[in-house]
C-alpha positions in Angstrom: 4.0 28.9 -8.5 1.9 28.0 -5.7 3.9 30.4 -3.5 3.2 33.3 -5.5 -0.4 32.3 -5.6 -0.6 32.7 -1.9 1.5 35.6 -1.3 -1.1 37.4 -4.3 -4.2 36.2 -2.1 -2.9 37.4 0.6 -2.3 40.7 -0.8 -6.0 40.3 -2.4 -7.5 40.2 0.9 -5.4 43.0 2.9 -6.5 45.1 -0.4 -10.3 44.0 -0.2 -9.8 45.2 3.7 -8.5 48.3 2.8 -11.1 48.9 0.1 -13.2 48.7 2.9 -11.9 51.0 4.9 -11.6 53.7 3.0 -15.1 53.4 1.4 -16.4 54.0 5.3 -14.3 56.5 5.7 -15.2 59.3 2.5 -18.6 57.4 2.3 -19.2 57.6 -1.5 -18.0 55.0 -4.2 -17.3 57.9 -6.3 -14.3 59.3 -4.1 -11.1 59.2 -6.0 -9.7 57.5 -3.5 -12.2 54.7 -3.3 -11.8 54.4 -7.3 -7.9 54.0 -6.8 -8.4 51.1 -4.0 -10.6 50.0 -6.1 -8.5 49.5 -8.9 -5.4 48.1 -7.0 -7.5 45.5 -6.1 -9.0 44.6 -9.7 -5.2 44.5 -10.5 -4.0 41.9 -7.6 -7.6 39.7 -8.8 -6.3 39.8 -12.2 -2.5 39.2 -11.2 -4.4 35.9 -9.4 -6.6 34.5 -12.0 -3.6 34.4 -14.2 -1.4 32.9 -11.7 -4.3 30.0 -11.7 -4.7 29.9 -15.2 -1.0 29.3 -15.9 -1.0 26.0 -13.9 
């Protein structure tokens, strides 16, 4: 389980970094494409807390 947890922050933090990224480059939080980072990432945080709520 632990492994899982890691490889999920892992792909947390490369989504929080892309989020980032693409929110620089259209400039508005409203851009569709900033919503759909956006959401990926609310869905690898979620995959997370219930990998650490399961232990």
């Amino acid at each position: 389980m632990l492994m899982n947890q890691g490889v999920t922050l892992l792909r947390v933090e490369r989504a929080r970094r892309k989020l980032y990224q693409v929110q620089k480059k259209y400039g508005f939080l409203t851009h569709p494409k900033v919503i759909e980072q956006s959401k990926k990432l609310d869905h690898l945080l979620n995959h997370y807390q219930t990998c650490s709520s399961n232990q």
